[in-house]
C-alpha positions as CSV (number, residue, x, y, z in Angstrom):
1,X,-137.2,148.8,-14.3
2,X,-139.2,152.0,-13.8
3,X,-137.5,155.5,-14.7
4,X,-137.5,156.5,-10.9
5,X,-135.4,153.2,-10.1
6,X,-133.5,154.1,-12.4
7,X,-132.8,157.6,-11.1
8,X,-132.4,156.5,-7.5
9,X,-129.7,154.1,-9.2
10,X,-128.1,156.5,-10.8
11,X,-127.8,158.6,-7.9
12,X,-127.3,156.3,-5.2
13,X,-124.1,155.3,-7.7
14,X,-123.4,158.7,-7.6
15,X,-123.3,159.3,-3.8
16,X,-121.2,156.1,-3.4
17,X,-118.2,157.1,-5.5
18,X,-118.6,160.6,-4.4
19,X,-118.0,158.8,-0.7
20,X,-115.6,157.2,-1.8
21,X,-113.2,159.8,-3.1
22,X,-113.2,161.8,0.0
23,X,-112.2,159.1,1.9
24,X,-109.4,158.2,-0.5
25,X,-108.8,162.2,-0.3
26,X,-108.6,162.2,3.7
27,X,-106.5,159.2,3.3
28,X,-104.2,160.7,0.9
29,X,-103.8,164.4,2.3
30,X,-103.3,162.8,6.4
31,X,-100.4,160.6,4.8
32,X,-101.6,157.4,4.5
């Protein structure tokens, strides 16, 4: 695995949870 894989990995990871915890935010703060 080269370092910028890595990286994208890392940041792709990133972006996904980051996704995720708005939506669980939105979810959350319209009552659901």
């Amino acid at each position: 695995m080269t370092a910028k894989s890595l990286a994208t990995g890392v940041v792709g990871d990133a972006a996904i949870s980051a996704a995720a915890a708005a939506e669980t935010s939105a979810a959350f703060a319209s009552g659901r």
